[in-house]
Backbone bond lengths (Angstrom), bond angles and torsions (degrees), N, CA, C in turn:
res aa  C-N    CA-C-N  psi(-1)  N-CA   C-N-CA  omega(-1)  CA-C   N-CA-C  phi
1 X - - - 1.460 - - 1.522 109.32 -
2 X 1.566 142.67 117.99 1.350 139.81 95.70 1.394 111.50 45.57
3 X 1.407 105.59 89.84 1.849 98.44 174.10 1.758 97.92 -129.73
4 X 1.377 95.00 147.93 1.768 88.51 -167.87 2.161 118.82 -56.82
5 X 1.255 96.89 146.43 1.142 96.26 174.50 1.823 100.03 93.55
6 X 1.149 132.30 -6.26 1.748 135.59 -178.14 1.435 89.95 -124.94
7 X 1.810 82.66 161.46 1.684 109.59 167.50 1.183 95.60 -133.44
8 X 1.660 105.92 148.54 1.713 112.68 155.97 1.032 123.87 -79.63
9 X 1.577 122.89 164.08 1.371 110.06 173.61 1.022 120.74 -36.28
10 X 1.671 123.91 -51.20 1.734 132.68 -150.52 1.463 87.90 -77.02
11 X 1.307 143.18 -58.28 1.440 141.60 150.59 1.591 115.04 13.17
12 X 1.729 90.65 -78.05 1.299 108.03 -152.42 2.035 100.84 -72.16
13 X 1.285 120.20 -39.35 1.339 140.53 149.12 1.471 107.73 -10.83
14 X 1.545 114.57 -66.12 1.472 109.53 -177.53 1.599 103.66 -87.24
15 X 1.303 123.39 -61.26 1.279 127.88 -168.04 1.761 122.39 -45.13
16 X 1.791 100.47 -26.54 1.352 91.63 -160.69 1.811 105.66 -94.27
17 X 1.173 125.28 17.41 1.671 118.73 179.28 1.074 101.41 -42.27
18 X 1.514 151.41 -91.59 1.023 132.24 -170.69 1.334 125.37 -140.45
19 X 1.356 127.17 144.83 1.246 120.57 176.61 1.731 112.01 -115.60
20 X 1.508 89.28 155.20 1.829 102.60 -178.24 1.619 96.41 -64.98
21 X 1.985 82.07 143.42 1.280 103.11 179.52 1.597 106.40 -133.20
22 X 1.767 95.30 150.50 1.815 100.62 148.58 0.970 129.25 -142.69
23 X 1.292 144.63 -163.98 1.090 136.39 -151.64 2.012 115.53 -165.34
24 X 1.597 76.04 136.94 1.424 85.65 -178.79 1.864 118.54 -77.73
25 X 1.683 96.41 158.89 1.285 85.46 -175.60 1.645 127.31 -64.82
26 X 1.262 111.86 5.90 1.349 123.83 176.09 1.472 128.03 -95.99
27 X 1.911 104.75 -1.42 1.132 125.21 -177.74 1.858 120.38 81.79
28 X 1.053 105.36 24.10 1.495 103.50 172.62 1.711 110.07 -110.05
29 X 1.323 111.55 104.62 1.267 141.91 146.88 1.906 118.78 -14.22
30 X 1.888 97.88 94.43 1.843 71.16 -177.59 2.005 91.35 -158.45
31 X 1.972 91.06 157.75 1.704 97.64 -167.33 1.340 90.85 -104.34
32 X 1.708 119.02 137.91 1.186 139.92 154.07 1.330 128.36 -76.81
33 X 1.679 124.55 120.93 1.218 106.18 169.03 1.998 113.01 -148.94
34 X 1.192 114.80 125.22 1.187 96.58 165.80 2.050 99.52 116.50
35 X 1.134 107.42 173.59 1.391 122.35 170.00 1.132 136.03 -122.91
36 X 1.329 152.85 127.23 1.357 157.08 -167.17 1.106 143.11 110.69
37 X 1.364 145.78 -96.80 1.373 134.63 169.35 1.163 101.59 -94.70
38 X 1.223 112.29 152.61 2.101 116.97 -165.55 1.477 92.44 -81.59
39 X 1.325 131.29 150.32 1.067 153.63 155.48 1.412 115.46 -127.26
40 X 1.237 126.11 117.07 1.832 125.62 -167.10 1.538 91.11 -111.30
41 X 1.236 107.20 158.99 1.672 116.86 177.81 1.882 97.29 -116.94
42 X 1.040 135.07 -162.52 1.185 130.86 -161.35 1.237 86.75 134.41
43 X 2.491 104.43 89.46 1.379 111.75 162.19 1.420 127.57 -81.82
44 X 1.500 140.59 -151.76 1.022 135.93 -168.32 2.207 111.92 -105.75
45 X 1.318 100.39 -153.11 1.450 78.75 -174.98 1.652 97.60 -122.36
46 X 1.704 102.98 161.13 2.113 110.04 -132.75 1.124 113.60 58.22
47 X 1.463 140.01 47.83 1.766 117.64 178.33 1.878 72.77 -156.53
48 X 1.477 83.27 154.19 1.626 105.36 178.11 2.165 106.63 -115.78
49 X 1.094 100.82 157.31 1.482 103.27 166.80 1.462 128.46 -20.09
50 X 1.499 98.92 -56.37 1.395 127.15 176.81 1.687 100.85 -49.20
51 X 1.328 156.71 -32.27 1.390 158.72 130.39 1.009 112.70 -22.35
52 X 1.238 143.17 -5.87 1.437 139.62 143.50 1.379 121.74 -91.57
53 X 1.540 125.21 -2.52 1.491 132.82 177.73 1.515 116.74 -11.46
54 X 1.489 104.20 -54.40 1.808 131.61 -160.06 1.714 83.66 -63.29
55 X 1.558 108.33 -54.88 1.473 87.95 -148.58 1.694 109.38 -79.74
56 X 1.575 96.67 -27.51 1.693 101.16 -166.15 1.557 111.66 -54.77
57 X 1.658 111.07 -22.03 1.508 116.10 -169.20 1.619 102.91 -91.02
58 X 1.452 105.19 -36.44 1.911 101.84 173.64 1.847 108.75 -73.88
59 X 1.039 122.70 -37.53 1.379 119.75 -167.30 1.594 117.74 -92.43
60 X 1.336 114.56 -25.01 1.713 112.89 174.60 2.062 101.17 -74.47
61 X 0.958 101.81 32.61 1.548 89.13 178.37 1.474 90.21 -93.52
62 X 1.346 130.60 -22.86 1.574 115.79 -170.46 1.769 88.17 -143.71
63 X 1.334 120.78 17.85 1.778 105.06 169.74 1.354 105.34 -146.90
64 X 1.204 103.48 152.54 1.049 120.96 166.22 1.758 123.65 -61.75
65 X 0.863 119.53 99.00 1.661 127.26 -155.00 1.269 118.47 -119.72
66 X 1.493 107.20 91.11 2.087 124.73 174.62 1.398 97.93 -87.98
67 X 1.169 106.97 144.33 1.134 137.27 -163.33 2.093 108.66 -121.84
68 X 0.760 151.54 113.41 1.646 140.90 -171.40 1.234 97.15 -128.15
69 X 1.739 90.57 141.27 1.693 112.39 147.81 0.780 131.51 -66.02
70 X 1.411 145.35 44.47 1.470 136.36 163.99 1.766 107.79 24.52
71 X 1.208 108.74 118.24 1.842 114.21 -175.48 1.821 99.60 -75.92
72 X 1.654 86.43 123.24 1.631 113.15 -171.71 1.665 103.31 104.10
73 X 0.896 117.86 -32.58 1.585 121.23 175.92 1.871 105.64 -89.14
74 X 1.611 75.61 164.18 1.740 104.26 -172.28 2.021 116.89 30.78
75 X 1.550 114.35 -88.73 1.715 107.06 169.78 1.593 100.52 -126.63
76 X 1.487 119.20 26.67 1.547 112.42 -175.32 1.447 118.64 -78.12
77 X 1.403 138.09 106.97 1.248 105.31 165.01 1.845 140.85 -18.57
78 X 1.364 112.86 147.60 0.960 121.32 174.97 1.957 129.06 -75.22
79 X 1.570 112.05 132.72 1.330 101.37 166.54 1.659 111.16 -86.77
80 X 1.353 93.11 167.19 1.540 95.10 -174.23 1.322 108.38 -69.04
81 X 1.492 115.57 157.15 1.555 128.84 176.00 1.694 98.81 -55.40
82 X 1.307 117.95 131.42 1.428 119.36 171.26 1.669 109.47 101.39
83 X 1.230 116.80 9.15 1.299 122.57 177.80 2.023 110.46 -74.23
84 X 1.111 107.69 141.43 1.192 118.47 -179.61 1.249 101.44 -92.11
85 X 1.684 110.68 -166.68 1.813 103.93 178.92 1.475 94.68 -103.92
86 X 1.752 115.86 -6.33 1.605 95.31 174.41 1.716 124.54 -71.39
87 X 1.767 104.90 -3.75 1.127 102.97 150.16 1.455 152.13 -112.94
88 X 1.197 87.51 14.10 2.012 106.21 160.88 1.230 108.60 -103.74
89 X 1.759 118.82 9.64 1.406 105.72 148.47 1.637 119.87 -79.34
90 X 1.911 87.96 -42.89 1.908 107.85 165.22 1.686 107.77 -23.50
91 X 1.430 103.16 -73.20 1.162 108.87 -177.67 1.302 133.53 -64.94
92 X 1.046 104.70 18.84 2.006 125.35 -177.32 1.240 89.91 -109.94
93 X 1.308 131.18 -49.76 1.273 125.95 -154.29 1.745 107.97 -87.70
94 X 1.882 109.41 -27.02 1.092 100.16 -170.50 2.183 104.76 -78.89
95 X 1.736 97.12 -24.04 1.635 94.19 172.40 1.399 103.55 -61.06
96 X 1.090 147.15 -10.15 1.337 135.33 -142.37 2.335 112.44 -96.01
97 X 2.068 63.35 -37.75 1.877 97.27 -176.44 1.688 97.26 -68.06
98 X 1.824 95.22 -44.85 1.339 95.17 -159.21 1.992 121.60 -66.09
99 X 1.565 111.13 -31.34 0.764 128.96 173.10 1.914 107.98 -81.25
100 X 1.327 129.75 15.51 1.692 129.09 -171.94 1.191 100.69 33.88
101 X 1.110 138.57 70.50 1.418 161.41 112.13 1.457 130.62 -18.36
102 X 1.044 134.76 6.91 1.340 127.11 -141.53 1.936 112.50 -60.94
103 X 1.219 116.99 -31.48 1.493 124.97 155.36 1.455 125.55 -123.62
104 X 1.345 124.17 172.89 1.092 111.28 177.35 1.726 98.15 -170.30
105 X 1.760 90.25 175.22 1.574 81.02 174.67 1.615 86.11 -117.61
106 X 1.590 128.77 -156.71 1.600 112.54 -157.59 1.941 77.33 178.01
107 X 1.182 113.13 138.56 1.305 129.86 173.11 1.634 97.88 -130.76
108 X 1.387 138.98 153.14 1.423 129.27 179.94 1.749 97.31 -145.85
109 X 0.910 119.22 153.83 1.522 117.87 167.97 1.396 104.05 -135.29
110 X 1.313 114.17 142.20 1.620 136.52 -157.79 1.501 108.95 18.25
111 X 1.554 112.24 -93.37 1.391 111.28 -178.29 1.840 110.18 -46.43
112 X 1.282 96.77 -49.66 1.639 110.03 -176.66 1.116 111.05 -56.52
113 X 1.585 113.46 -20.51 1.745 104.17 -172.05 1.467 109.64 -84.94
114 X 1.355 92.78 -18.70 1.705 101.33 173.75 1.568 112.31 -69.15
115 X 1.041 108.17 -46.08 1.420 109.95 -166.95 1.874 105.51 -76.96
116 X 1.531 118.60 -22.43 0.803 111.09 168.95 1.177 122.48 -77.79
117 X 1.532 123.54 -13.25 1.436 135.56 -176.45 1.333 97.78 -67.41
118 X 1.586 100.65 -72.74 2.014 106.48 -169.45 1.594 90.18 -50.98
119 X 1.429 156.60 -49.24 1.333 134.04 -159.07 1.917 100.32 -61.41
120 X 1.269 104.14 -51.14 1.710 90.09 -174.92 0.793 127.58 -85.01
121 X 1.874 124.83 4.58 1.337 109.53 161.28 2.135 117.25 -87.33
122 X 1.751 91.30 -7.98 1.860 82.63 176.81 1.155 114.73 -133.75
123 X 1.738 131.36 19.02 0.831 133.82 -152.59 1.972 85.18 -124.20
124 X 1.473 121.07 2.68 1.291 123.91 -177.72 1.258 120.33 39.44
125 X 1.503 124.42 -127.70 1.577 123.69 -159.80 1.712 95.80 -87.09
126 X 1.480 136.26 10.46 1.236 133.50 -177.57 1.601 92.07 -79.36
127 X 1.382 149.85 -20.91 1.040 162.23 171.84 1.493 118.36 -100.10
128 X 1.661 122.63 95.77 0.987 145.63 -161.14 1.549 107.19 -75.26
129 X 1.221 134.70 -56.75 1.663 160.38 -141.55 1.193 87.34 -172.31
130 X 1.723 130.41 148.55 1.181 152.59 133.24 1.759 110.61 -121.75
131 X 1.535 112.95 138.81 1.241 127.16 167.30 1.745 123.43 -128.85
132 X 1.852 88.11 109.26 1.295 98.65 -173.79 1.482 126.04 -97.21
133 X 1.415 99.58 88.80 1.791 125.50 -166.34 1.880 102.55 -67.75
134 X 1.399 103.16 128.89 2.134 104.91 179.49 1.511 103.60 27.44
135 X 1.150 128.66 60.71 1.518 134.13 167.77 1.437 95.42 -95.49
136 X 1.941 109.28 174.68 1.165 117.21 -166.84 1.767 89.69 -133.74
137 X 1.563 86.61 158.82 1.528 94.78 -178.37 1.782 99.81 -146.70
138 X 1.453 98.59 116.34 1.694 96.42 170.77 1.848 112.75 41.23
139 X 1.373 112.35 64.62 1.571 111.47 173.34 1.574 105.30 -42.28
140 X 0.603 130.54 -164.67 1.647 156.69 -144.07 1.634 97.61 -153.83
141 X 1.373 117.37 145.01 1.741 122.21 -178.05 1.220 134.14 -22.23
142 X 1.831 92.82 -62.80 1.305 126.31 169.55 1.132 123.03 -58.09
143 X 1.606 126.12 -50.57 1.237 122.71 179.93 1.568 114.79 -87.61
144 X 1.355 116.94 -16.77 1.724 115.82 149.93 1.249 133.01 -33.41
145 X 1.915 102.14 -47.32 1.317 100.69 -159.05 1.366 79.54 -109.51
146 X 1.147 162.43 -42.71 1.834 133.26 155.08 1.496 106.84 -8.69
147 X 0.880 143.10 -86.26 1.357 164.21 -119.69 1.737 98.34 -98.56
148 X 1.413 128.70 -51.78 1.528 107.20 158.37 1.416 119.88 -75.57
149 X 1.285 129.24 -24.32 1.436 126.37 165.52 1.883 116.46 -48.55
150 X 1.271 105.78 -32.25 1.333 108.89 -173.78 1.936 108.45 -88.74
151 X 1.512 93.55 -32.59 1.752 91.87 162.83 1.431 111.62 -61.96
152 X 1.127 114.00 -43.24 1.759 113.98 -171.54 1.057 94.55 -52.94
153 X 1.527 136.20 -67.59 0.907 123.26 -161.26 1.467 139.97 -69.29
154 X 1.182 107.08 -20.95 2.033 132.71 173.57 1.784 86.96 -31.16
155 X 1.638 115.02 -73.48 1.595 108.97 -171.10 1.810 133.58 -46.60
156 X 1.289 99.92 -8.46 1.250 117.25 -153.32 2.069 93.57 -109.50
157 X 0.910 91.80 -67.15 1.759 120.53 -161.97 1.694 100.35 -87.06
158 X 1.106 99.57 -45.71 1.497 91.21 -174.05 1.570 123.47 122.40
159 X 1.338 137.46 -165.04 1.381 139.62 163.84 1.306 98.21 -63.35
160 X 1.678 126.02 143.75 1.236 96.42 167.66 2.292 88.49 -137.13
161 X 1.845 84.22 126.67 1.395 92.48 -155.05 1.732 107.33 -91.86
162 X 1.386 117.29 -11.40 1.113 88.83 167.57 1.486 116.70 -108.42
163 X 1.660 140.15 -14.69 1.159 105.99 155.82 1.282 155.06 -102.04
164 X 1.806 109.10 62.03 1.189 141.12 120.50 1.459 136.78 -40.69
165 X 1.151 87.59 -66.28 1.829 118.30 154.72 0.963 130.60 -32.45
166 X 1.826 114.09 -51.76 1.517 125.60 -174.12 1.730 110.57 -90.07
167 X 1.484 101.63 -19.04 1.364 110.90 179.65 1.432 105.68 -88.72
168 X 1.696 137.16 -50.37 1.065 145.60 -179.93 1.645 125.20 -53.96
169 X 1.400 114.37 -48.38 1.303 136.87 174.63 1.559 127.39 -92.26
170 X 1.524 132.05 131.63 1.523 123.17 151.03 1.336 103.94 -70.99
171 X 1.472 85.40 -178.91 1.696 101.50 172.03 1.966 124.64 -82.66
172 X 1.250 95.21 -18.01 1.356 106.87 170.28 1.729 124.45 -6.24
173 X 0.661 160.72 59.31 1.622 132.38 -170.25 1.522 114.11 -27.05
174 X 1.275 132.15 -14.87 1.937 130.83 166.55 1.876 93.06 -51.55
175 X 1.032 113.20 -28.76 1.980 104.49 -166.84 1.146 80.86 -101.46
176 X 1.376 165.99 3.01 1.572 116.49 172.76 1.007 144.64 -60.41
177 X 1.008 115.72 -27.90 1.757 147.53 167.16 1.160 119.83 -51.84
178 X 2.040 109.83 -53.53 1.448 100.76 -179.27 1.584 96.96 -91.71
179 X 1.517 128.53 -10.90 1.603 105.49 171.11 1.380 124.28 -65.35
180 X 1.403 108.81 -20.19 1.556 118.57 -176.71 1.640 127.25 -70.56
181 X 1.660 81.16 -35.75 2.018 108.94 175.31 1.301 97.31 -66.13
182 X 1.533 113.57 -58.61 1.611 110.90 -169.17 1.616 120.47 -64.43
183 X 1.239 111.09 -33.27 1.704 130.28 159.91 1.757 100.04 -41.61
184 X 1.037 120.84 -65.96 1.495 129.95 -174.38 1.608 104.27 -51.92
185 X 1.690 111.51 -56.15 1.317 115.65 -178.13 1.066 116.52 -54.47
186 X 1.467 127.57 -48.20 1.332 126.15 163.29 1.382 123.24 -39.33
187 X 1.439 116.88 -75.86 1.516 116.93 167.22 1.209 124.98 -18.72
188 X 1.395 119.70 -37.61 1.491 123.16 -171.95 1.609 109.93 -94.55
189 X 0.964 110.80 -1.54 1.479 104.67 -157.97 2.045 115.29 -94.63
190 X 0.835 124.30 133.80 2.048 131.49 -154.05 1.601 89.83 -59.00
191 X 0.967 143.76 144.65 0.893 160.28 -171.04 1.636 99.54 -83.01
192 X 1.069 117.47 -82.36 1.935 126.32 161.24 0.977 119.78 -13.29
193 X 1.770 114.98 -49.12 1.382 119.31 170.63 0.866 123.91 -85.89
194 X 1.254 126.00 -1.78 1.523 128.82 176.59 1.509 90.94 -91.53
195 X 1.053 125.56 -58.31 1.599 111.36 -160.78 1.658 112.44 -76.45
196 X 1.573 119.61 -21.59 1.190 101.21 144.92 1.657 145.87 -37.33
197 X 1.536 92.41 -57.28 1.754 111.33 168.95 1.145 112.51 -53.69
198 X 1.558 130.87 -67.69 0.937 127.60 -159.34 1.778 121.18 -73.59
199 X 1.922 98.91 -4.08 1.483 97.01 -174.31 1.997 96.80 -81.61
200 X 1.449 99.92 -27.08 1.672 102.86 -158.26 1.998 80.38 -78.98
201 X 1.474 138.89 -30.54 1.526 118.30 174.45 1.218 124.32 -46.23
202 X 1.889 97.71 -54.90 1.556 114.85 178.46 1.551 121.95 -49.37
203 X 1.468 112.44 -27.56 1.381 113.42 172.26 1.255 135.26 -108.42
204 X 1.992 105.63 2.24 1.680 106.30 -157.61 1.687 86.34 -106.96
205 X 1.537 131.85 57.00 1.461 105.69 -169.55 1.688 97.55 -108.64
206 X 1.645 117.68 7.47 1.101 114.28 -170.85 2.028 95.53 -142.20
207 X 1.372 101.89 21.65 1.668 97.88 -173.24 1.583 96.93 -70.73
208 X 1.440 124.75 -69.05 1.482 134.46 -157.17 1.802 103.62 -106.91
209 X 1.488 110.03 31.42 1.485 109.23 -167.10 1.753 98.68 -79.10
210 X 1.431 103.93 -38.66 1.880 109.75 179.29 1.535 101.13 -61.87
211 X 1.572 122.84 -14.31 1.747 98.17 -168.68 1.533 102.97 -97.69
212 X 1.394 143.08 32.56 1.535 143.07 -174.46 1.474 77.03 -80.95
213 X 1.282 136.74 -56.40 1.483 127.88 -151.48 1.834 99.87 -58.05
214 X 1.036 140.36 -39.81 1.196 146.61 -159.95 1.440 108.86 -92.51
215 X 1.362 118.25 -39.61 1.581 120.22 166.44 1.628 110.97 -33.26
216 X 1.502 120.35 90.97 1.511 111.18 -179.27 1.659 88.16 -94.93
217 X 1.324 160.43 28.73 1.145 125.53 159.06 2.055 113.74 -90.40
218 X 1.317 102.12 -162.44 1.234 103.84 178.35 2.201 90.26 -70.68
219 X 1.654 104.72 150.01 1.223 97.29 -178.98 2.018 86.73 -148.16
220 X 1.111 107.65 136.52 1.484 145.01 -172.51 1.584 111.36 -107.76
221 X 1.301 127.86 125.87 1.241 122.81 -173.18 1.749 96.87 -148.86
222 X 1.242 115.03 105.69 1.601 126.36 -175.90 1.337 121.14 -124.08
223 X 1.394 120.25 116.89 1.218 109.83 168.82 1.499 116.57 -128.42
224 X 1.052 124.54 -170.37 1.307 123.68 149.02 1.885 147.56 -82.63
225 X 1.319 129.94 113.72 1.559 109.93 -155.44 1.544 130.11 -53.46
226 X 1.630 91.61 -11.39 1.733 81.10 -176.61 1.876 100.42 -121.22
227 X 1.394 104.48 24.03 1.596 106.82 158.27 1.727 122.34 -56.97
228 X 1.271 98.16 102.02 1.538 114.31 -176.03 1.796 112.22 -66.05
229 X 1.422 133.58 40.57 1.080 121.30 -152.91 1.356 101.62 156.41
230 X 1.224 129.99 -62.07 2.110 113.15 164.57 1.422 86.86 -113.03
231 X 1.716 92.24 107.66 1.835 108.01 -175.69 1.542 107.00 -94.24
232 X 1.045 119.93 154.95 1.493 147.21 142.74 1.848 89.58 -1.47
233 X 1.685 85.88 -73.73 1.972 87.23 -166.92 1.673 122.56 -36.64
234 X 1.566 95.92 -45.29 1.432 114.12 -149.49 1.371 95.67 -76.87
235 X 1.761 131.88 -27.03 1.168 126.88 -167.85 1.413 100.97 -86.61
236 X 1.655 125.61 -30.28 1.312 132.58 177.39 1.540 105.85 -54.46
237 X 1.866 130.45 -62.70 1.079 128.89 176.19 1.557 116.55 -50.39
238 X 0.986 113.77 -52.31 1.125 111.52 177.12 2.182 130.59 -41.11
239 X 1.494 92.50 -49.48 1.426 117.48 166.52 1.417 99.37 -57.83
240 X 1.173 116.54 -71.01 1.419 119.43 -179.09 1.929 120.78 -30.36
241 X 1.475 99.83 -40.49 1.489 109.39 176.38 1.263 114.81 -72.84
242 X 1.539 130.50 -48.17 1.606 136.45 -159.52 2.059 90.83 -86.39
243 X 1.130 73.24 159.41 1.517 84.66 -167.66 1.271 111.48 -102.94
244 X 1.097 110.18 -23.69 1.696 96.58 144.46 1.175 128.74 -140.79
245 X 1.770 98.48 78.80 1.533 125.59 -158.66 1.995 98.46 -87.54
246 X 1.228 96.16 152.42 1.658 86.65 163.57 1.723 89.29 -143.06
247 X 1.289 121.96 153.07 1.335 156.91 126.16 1.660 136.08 -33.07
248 X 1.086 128.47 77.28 1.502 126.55 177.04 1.777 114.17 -103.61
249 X 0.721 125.43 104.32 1.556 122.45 153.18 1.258 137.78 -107.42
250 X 1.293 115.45 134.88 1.685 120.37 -148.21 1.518 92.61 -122.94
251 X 1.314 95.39 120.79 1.521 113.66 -175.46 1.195 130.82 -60.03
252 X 1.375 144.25 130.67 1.568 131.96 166.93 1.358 102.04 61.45
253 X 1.369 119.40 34.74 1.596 128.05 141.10 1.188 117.65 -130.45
254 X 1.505 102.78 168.91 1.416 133.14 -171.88 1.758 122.07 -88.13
255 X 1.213 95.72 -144.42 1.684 85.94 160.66 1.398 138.99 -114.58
256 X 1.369 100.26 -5.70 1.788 106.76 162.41 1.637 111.79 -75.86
257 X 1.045 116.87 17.71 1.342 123.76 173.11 1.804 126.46 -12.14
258 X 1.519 89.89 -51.58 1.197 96.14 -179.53 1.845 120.07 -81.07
259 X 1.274 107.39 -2.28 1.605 113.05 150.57 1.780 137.70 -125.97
260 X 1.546 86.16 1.02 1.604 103.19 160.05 1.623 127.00 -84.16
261 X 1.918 101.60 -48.21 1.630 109.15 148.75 1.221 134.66 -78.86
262 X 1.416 130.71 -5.08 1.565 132.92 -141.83 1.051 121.60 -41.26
263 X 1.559 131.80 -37.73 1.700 123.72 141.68 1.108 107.54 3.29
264 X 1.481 104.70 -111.21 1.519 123.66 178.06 1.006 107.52 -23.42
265 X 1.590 136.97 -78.18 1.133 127.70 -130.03 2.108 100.87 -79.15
266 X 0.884 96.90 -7.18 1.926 100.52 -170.71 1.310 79.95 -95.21
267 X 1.561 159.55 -59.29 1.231 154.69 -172.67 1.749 97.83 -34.23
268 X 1.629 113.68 -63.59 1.110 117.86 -155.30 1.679 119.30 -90.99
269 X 1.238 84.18 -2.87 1.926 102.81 167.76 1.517 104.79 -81.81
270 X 1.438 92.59 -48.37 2.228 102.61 177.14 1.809 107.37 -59.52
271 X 1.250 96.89 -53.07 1.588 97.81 165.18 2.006 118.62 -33.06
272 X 1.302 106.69 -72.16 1.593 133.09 -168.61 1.573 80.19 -59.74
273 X 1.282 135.66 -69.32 1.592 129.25 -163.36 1.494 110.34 -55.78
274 X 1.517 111.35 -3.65 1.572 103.26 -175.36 1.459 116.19 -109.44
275 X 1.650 89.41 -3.63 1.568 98.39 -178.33 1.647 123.82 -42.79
276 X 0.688 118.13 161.76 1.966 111.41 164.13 1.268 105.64 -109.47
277 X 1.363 120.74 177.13 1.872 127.21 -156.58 1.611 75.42 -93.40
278 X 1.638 137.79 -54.35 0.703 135.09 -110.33 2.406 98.55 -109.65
279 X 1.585 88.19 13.84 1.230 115.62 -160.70 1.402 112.49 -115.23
280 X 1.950 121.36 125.43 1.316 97.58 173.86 2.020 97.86 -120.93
């Protein structure tokens, strides 16, 4: 059910084609909404701004809510071929200046959760709250070398849009809606910039994994339970490290979580935004 201030997936499905954008003088692509303490979104990689739809419409009722193109995605300029994720943190930090930013809080999803990770472990008290939505922590052998095998291949083969799809989504009919949006997102998305992004994912799953201990703000770690790839485990260790980490897992989802559950997941973002510094 529709509670004021949320969208459902099927909602967010029609509503979210596109939203107005502008842009910084550095070329990063981003939607404004709302008043008060900044909250930035920072989605994953193939996904545009618009992948946060659910939350930007439940959470700008009391924040100030940026929305970003991920660089190579949606209208963001591009990083150069060979970029690591220590520089799509760069580029977090240089939107951050660019927009007078001086704190913030920062939600990230997969790729984004990475980039929101490396921002709060070196970007210090400029990072208020971080929420690290289906992020990855230190894969395991097997799922390491999945995951650069599939970067290798992006240059060769191309985008490859459905297994994203098969990894991201059940079969449920509750996902059709957001598999269909994300199907679209894919389609649209630069090819260059995708395989940029996705080479700095494939390799950043252990860049800023030692700094959870140093993260002193409130820190949020959410995934979904049957996410084959940012597991249950990895969000538990992780919590376990930040010191004032908390734990969410959202049941009988995947990893678009945040537009397959969006209920929940804007409940438990409103939750994390209410945290106190002084709170674990």
């Amino acid at each position: 059910m529709l509670t004021a201030g949320s969208i459902s997936g099927a909602a967010a499905a029609k509503d979210a084609g596109s939203l107005p954008r502008k842009k910084t003088a550095g070329g990063t692509a981003y939607h404004e909404a709302g008043d008060g303490e900044p909250l930035v979104l920072i989605h994953g990689v193939g996904m545009r701004l618009e992948a946060w739809a659910p939350q930007i419409a439940s959470l700008s009722g009391g924040k100030r809510v940026i929305a970003v193109d991920m660089p190579g995605h949606g209208e963001s300029a591009k990083l150069p071929v060979g970029s690591r994720l220590e520089e799509f943190v760069a580029w977090f930090g240089r939107f951050l200046d660019e927009m007078d930013i001086e704190a913030t809080n920062v939600a990230g999803h997969s790729m984004g959760a990475l980039v929101s990770g490396g921002a709060a472990a070196t970007f210090g008290q400029r990072i208020k709250r971080v929420a690290y939505l289906n992020g990855v922590y230190r894969r395991d052998p097997e799922a390491k070398a999945a995951v650069l095998a599939r970067a290798a291949a992006i240059p060769v083969a191309g985008v490859d849009k459905e297994g994203p799809l098969a990894r991201w989504f059940g079969d449920d009919p509750g996902s059709n809606a957001a598999r269909e949006l994300t199907r679209k997102w894919l389609n649209l998305v630069d090819p260059e910039g995708y395989a940029v992004a996705y080479a700095a994912f494939a390799g950043g799953d252990e860049t800023y994994a030692d700094g959870w201990k140093d993260v002193q703000g409130p820190a949020l770690f959410l995934t979904g339970s049957d996410d084959p790839n940012s597991t249950p485990l990895m969000a538990t260790q992780m919590a376990a490290l930040a010191p004032k980490g908390r734990v969410r897992i959202v049941e009988g989802h995947r990893h678009m979580v945040n537009l397959t559950a969006p209920e929940i997941v804007n409940s438990l973002l409103a939750e994390w935004l209410s945290f106190g510094e002084d709170e674990r």
